[in-house]
mmCIF file of the N, C-alpha and C atoms, coordinates in Angstrom:
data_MODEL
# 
_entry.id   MODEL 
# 
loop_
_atom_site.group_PDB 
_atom_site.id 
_atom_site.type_symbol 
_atom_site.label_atom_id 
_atom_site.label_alt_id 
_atom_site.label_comp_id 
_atom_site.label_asym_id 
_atom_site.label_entity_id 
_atom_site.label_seq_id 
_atom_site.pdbx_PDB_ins_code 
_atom_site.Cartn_x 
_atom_site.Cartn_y 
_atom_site.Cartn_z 
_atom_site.occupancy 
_atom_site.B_iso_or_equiv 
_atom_site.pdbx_formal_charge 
_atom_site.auth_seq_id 
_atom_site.auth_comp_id 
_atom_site.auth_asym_id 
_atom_site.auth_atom_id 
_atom_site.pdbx_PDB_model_num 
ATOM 1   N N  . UNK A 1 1  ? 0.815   -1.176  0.000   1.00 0.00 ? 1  UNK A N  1 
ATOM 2   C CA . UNK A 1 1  ? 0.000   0.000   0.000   1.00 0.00 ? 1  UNK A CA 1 
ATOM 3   C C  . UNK A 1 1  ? 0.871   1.257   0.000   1.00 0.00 ? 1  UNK A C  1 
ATOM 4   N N  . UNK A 1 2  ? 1.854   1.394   1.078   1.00 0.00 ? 2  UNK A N  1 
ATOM 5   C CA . UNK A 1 2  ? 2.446   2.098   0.726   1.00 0.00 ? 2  UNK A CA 1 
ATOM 6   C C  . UNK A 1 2  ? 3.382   2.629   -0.665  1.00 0.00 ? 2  UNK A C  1 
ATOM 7   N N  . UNK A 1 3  ? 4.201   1.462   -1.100  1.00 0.00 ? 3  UNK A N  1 
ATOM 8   C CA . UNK A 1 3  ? 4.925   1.829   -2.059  1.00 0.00 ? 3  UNK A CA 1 
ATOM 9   C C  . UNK A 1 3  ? 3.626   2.156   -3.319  1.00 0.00 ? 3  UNK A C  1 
ATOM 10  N N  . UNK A 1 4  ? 2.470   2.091   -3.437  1.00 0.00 ? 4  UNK A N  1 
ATOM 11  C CA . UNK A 1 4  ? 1.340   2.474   -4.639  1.00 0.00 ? 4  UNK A CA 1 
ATOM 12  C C  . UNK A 1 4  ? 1.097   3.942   -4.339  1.00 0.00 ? 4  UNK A C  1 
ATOM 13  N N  . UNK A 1 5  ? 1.217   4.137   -2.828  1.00 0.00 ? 5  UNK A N  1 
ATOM 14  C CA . UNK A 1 5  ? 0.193   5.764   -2.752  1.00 0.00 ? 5  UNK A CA 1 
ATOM 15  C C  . UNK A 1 5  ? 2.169   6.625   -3.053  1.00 0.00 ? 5  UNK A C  1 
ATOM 16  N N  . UNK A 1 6  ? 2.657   5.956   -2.584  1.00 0.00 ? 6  UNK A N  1 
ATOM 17  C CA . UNK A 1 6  ? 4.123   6.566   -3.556  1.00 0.00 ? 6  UNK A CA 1 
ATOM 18  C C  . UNK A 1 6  ? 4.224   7.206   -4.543  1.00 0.00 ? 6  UNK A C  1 
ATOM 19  N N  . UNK A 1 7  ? 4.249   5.486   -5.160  1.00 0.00 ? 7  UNK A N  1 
ATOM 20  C CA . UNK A 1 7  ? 3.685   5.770   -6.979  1.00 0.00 ? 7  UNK A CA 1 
ATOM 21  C C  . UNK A 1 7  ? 2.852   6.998   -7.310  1.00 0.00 ? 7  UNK A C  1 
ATOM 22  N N  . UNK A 1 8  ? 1.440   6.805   -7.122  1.00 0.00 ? 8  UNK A N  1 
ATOM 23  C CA . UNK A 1 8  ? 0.428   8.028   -7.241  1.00 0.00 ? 8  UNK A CA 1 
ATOM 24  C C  . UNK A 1 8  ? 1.206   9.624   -6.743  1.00 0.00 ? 8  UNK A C  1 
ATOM 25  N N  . UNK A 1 9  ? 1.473   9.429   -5.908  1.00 0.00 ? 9  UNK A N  1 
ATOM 26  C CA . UNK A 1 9  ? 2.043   10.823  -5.273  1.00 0.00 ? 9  UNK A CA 1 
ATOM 27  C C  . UNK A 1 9  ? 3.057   11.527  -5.925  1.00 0.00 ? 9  UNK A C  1 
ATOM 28  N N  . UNK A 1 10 ? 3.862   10.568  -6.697  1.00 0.00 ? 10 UNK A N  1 
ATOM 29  C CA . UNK A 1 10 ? 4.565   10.986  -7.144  1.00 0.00 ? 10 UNK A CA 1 
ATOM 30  C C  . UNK A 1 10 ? 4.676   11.654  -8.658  1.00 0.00 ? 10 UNK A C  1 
ATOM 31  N N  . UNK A 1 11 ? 3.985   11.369  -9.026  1.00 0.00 ? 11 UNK A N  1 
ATOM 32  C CA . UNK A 1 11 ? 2.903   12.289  -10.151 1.00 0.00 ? 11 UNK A CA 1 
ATOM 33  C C  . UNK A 1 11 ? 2.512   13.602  -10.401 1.00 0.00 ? 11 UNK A C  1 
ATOM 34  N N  . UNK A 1 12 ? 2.896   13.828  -8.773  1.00 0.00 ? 12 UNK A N  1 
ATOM 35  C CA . UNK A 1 12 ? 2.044   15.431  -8.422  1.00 0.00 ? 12 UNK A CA 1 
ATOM 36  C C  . UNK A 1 12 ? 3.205   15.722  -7.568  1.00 0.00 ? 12 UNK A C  1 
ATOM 37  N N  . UNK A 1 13 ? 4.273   15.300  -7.757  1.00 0.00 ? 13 UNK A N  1 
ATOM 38  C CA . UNK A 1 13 ? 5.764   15.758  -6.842  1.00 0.00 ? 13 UNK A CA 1 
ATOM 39  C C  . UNK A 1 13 ? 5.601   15.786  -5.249  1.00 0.00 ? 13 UNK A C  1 
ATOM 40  N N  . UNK A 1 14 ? 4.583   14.477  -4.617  1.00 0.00 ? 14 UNK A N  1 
ATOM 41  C CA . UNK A 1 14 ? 4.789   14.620  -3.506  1.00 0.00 ? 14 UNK A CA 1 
ATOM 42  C C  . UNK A 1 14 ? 4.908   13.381  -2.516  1.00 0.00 ? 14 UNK A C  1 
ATOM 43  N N  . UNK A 1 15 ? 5.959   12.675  -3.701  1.00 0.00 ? 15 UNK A N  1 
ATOM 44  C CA . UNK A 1 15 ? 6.088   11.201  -2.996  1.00 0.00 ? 15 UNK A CA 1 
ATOM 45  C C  . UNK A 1 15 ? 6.929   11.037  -1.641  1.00 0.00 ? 15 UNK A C  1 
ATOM 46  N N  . UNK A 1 16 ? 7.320   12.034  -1.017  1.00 0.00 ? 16 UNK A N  1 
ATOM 47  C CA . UNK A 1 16 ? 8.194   12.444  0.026   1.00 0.00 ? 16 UNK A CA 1 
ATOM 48  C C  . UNK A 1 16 ? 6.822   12.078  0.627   1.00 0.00 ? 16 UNK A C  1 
ATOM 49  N N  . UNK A 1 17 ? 6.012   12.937  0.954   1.00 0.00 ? 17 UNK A N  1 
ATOM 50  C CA . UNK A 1 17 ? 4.899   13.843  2.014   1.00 0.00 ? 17 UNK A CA 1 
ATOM 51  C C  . UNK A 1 17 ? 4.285   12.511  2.314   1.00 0.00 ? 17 UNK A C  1 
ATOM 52  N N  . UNK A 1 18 ? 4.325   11.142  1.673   1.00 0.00 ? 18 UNK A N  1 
ATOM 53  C CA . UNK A 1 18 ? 3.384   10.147  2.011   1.00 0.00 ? 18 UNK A CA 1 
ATOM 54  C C  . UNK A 1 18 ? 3.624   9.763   3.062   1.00 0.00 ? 18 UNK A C  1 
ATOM 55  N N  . UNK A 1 19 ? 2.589   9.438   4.431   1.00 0.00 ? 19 UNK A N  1 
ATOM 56  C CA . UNK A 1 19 ? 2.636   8.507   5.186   1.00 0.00 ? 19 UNK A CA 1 
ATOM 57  C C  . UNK A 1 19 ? 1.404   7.692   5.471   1.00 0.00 ? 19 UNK A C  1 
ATOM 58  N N  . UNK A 1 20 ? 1.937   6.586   5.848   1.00 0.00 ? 20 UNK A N  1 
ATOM 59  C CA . UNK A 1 20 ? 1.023   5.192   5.672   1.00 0.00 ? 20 UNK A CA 1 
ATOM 60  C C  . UNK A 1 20 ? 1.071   4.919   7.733   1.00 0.00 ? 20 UNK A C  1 
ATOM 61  N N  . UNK A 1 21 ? -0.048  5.139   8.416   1.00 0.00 ? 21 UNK A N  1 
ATOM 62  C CA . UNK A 1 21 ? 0.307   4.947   9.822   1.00 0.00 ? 21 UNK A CA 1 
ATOM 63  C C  . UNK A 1 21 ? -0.863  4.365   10.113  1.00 0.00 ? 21 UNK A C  1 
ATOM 64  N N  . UNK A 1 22 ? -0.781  3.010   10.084  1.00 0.00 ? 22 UNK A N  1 
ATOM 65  C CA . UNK A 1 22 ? -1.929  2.614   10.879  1.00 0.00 ? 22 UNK A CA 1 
ATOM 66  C C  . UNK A 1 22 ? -1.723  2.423   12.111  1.00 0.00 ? 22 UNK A C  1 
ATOM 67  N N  . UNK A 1 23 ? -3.088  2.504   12.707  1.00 0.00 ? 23 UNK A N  1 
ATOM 68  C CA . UNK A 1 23 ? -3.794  2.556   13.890  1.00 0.00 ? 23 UNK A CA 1 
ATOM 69  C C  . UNK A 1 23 ? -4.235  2.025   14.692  1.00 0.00 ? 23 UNK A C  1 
ATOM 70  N N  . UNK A 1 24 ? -3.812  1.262   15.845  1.00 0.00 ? 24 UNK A N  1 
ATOM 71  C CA . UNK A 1 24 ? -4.879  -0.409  16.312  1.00 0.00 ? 24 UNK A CA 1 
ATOM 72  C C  . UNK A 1 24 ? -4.457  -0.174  18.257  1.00 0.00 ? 24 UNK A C  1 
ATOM 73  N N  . UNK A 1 25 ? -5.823  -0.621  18.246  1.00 0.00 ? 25 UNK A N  1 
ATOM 74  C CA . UNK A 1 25 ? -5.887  -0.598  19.948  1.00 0.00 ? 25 UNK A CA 1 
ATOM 75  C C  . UNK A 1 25 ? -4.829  -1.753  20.481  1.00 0.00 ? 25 UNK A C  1 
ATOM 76  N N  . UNK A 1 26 ? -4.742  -2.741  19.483  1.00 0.00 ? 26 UNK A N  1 
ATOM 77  C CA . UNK A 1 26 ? -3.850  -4.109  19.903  1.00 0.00 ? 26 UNK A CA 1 
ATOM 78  C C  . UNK A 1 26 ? -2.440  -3.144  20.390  1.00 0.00 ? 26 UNK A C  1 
ATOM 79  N N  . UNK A 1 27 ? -1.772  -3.612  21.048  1.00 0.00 ? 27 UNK A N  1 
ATOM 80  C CA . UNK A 1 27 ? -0.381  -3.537  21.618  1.00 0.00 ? 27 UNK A CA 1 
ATOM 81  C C  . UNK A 1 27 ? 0.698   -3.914  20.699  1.00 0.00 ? 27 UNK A C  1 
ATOM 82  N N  . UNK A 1 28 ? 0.467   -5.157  20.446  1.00 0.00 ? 28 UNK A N  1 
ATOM 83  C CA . UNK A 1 28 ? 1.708   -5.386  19.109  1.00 0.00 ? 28 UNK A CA 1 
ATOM 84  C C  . UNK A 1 28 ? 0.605   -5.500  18.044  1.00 0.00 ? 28 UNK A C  1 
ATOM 85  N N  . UNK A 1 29 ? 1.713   -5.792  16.820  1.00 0.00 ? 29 UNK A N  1 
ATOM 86  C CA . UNK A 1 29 ? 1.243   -6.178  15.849  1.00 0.00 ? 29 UNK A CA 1 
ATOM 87  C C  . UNK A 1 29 ? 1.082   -7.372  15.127  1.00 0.00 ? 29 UNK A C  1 
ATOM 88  N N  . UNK A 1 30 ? 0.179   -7.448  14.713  1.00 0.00 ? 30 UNK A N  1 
ATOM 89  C CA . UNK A 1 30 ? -0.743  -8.863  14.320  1.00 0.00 ? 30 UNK A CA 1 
ATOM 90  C C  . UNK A 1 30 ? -0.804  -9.914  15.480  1.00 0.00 ? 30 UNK A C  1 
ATOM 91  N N  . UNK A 1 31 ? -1.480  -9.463  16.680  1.00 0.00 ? 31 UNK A N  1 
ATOM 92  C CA . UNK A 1 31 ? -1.580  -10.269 18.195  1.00 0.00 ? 31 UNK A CA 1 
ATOM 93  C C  . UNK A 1 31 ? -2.095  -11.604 17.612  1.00 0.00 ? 31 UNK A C  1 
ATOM 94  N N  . UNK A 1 32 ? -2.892  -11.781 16.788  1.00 0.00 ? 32 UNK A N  1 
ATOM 95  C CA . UNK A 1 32 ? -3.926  -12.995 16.061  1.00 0.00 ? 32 UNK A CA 1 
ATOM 96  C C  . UNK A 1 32 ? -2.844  -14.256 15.780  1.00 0.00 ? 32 UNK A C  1 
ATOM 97  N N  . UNK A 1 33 ? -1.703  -13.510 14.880  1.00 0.00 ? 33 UNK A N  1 
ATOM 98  C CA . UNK A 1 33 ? -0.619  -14.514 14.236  1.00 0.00 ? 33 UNK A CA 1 
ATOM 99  C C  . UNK A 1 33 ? 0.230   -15.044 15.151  1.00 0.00 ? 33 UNK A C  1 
ATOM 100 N N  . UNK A 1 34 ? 0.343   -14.351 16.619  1.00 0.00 ? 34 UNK A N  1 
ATOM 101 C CA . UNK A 1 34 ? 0.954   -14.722 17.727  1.00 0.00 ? 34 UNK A CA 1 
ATOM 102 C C  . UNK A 1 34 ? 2.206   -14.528 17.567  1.00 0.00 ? 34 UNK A C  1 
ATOM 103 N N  . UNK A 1 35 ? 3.557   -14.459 18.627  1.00 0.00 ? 35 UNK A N  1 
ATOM 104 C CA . UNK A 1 35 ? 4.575   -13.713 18.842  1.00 0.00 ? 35 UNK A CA 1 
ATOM 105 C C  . UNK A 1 35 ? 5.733   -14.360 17.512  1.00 0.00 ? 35 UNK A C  1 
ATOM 106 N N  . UNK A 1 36 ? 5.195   -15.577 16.646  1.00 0.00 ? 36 UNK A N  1 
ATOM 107 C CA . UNK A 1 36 ? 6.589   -16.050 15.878  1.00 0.00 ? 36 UNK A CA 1 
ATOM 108 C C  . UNK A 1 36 ? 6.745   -15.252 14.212  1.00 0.00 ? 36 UNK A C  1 
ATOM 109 N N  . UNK A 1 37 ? 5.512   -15.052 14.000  1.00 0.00 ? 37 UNK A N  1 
ATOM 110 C CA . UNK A 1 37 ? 6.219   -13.962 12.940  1.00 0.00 ? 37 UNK A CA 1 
ATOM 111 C C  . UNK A 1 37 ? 6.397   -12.899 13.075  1.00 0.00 ? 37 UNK A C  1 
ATOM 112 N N  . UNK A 1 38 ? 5.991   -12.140 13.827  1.00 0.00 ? 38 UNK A N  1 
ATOM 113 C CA . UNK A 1 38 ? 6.276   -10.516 14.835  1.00 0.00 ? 38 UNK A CA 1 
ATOM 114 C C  . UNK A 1 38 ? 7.689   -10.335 14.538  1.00 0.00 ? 38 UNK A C  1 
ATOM 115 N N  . UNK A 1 39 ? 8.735   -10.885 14.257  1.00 0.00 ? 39 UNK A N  1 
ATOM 116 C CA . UNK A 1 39 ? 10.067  -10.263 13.993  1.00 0.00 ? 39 UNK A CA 1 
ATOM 117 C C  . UNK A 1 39 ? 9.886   -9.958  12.186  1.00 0.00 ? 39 UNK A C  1 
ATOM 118 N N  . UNK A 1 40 ? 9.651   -10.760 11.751  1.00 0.00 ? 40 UNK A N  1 
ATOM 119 C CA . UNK A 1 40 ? 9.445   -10.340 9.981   1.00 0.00 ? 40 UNK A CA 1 
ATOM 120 C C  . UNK A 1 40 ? 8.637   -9.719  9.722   1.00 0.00 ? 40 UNK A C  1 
ATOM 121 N N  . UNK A 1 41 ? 7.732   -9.324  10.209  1.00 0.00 ? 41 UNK A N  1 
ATOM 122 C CA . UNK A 1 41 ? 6.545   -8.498  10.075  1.00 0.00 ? 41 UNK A CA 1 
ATOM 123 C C  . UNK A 1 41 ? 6.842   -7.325  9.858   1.00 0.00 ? 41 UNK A C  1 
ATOM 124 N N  . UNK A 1 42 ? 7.450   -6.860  11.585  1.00 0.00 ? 42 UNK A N  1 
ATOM 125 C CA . UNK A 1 42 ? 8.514   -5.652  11.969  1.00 0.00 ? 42 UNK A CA 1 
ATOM 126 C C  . UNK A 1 42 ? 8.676   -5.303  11.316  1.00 0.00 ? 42 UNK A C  1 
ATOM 127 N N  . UNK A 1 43 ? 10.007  -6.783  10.660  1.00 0.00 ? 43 UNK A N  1 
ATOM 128 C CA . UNK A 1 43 ? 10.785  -5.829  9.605   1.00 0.00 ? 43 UNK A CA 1 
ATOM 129 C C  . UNK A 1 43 ? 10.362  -5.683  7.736   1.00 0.00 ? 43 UNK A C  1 
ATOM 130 N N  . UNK A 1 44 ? 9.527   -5.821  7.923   1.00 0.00 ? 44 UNK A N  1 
ATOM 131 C CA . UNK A 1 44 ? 8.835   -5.550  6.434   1.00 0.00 ? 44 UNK A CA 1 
ATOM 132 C C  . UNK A 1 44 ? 8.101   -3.963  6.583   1.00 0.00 ? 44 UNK A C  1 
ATOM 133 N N  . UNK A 1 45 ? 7.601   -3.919  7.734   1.00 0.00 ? 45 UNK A N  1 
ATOM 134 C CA . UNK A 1 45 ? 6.833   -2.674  8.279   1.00 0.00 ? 45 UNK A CA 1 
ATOM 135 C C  . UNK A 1 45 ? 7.983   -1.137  8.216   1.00 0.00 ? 45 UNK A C  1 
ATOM 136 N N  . UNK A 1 46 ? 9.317   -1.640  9.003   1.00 0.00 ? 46 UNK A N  1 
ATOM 137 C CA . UNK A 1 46 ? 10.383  -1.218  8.758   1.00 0.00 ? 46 UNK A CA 1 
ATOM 138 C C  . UNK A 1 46 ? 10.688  -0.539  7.621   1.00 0.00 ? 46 UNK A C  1 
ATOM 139 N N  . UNK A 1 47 ? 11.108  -1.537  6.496   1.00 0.00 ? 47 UNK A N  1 
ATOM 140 C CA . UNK A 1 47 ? 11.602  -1.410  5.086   1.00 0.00 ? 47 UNK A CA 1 
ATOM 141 C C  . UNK A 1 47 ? 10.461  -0.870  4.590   1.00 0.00 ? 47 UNK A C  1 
ATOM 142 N N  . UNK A 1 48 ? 9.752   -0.665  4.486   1.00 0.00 ? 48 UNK A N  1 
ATOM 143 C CA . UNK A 1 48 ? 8.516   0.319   4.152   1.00 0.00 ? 48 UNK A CA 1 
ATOM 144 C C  . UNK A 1 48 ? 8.374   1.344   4.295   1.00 0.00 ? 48 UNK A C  1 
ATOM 145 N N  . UNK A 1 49 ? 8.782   1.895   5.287   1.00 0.00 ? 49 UNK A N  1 
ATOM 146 C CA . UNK A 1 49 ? 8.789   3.206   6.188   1.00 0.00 ? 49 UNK A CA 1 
ATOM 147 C C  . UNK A 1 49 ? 7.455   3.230   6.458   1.00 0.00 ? 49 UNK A C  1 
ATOM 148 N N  . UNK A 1 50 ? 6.738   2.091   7.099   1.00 0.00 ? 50 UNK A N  1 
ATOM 149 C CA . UNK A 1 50 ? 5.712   2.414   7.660   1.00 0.00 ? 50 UNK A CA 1 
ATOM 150 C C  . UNK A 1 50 ? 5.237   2.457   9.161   1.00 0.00 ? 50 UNK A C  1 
ATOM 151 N N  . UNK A 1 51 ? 4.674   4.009   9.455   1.00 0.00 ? 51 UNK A N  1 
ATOM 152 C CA . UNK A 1 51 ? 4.949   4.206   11.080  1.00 0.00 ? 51 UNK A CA 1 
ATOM 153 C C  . UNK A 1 51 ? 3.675   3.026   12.000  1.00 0.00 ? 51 UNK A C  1 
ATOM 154 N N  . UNK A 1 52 ? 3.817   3.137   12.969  1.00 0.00 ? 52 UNK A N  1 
ATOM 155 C CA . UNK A 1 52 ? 2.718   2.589   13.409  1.00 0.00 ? 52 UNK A CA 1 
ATOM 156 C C  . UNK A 1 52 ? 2.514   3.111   14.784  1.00 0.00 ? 52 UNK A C  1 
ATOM 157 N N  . UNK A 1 53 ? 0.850   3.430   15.060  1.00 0.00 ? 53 UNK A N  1 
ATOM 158 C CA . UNK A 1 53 ? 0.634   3.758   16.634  1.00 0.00 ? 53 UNK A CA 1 
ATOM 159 C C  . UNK A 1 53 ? -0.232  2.575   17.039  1.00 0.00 ? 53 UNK A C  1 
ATOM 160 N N  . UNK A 1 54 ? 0.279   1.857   17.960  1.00 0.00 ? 54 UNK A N  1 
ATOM 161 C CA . UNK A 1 54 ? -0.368  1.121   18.836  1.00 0.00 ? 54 UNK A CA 1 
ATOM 162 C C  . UNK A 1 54 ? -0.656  1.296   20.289  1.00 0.00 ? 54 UNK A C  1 
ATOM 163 N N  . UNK A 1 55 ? -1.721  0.230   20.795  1.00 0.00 ? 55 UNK A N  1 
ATOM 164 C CA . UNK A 1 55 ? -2.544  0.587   21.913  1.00 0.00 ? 55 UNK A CA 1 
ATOM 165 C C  . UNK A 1 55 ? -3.403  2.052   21.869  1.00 0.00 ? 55 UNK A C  1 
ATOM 166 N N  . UNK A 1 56 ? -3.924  2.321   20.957  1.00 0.00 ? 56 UNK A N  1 
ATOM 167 C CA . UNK A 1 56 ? -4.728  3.356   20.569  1.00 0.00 ? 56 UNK A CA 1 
ATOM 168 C C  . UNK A 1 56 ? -5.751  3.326   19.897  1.00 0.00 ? 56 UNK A C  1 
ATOM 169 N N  . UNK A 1 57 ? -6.737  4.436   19.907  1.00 0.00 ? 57 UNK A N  1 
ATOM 170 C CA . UNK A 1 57 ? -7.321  4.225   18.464  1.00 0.00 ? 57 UNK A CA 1 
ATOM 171 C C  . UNK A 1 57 ? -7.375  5.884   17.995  1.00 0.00 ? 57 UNK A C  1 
ATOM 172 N N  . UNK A 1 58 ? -8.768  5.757   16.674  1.00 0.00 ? 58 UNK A N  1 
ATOM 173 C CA . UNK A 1 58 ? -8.680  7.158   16.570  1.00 0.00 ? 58 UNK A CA 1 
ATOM 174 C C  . UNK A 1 58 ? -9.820  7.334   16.909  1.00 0.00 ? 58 UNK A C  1 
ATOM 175 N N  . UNK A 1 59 ? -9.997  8.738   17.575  1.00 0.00 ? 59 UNK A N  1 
ATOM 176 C CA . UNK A 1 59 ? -10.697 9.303   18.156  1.00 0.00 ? 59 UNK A CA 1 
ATOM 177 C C  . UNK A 1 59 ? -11.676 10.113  17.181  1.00 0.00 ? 59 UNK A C  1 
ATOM 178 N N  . UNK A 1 60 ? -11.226 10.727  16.276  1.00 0.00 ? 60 UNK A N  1 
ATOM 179 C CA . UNK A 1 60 ? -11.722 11.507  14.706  1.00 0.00 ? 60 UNK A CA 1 
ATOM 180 C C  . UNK A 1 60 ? -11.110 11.749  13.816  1.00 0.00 ? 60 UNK A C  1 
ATOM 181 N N  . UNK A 1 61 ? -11.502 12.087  12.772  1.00 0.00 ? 61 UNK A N  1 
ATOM 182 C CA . UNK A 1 61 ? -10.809 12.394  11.231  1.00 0.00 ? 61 UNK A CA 1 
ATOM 183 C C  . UNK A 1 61 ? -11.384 13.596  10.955  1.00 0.00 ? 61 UNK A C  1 
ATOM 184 N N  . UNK A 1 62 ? -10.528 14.300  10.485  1.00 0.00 ? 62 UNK A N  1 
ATOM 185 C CA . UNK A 1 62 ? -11.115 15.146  9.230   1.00 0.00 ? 62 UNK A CA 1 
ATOM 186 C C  . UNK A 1 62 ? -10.028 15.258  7.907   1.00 0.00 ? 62 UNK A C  1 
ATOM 187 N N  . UNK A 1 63 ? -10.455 16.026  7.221   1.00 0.00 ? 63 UNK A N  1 
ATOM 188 C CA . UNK A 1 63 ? -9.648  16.064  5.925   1.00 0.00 ? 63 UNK A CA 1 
ATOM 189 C C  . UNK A 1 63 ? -8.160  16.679  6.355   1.00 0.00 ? 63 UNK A C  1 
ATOM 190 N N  . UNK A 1 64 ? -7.757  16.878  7.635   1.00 0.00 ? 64 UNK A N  1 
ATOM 191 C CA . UNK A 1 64 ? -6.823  18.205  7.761   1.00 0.00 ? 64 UNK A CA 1 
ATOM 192 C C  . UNK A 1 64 ? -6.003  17.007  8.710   1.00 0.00 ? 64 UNK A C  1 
ATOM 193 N N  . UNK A 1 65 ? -6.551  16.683  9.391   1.00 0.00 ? 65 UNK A N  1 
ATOM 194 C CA . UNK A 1 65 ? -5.910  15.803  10.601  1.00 0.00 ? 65 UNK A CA 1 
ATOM 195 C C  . UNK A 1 65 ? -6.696  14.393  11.316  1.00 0.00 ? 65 UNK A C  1 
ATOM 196 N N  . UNK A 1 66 ? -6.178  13.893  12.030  1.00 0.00 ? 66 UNK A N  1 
ATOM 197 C CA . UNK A 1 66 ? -6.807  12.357  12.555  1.00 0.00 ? 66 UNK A CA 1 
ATOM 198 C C  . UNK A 1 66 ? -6.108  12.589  14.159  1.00 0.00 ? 66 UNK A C  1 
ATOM 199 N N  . UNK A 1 67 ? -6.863  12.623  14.876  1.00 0.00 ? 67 UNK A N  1 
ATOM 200 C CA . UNK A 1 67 ? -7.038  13.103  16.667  1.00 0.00 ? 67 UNK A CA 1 
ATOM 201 C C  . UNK A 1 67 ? -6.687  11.918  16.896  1.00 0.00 ? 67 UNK A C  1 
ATOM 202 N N  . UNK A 1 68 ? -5.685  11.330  18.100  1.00 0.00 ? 68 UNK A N  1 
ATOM 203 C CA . UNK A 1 68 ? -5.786  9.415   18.225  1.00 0.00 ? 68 UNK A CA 1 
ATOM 204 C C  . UNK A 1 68 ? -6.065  9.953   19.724  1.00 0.00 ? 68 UNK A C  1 
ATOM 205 N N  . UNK A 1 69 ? -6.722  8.818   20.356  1.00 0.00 ? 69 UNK A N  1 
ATOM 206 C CA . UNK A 1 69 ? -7.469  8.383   21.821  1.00 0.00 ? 69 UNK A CA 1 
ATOM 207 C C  . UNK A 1 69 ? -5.944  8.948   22.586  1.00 0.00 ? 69 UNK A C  1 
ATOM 208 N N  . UNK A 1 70 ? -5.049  8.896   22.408  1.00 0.00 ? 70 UNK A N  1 
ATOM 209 C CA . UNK A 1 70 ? -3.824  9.507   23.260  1.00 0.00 ? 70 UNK A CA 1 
ATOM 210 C C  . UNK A 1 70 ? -3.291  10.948  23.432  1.00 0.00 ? 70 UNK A C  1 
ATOM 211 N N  . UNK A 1 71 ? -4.016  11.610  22.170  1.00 0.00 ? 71 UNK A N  1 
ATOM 212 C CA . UNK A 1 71 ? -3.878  12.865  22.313  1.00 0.00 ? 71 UNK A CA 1 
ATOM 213 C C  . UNK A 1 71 ? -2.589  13.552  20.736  1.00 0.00 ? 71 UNK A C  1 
ATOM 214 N N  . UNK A 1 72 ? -2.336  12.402  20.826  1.00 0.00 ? 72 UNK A N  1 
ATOM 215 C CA . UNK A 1 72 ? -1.523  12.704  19.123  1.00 0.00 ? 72 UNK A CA 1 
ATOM 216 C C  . UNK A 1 72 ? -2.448  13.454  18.269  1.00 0.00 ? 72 UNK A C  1 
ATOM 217 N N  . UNK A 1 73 ? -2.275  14.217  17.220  1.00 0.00 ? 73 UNK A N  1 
ATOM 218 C CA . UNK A 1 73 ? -2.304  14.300  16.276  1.00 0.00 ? 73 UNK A CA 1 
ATOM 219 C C  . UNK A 1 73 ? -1.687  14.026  14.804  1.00 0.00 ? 73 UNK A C  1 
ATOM 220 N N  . UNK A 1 74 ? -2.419  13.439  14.248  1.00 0.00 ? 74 UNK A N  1 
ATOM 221 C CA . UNK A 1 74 ? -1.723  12.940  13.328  1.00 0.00 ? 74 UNK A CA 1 
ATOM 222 C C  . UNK A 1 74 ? -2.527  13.761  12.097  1.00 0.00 ? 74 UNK A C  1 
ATOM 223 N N  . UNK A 1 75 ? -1.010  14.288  10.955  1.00 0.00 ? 75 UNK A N  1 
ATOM 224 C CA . UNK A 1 75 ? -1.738  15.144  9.785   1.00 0.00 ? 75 UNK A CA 1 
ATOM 225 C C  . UNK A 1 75 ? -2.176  14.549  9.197   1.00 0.00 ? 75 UNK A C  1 
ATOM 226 N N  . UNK A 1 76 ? -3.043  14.840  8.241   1.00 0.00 ? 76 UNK A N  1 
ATOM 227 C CA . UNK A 1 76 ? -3.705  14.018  7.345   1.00 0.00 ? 76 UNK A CA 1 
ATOM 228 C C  . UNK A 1 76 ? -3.994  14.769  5.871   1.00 0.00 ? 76 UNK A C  1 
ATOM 229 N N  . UNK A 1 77 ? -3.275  15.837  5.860   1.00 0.00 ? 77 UNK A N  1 
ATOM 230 C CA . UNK A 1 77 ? -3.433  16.548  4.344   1.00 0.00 ? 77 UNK A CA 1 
ATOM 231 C C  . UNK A 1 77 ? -2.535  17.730  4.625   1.00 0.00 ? 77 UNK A C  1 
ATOM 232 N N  . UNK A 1 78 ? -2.622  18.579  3.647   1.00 0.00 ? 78 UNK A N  1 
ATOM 233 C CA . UNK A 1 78 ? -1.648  19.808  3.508   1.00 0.00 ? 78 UNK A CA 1 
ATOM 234 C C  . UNK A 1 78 ? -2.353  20.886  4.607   1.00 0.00 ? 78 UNK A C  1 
ATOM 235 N N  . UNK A 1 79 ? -1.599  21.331  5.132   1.00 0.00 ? 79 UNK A N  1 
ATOM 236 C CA . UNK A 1 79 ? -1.319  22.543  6.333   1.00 0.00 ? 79 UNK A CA 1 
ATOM 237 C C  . UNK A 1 79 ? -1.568  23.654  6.018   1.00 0.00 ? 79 UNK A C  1 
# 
């Protein structure tokens, strides 16, 4: 997903500005698959440059920004 909204972005000269951050109340990631692929996962998530907030959720969206249950803000379009 990420490396596509890249692609696209980069079209319009703003394949820098992309970020891909999902969002999950879970603590780690992919709790379901259980602790043995959690190291490759990581690191695919890693090599991606994709951020991640866990133990959270989001609280609201708008076109400008995304509020998370912790008090972050996270941007969500041009400033």
């Amino acid at each position: 997903m990420s490396e596509r909204l890249r692609a696209i972005a980069d079209h319009h000269g703003a394949a820098e500005d992309v970020r891909v951050v999902p969002v999950d109340r879970a603590d780690v990631v992919s709790p379901e698959l259980g602790p043995g692929p959690r190291p490759n996962i990581h690191d695919a998530i890693d090599e991606l440059k994709i951020q991640r907030r866990l133990g959270r959720t989001v609280a609201s969206a708008t076109h400008r920004d995304v509020p998370l249950s912790d008090g972050e803000v996270i941007p969500a379009g041009p400033s």
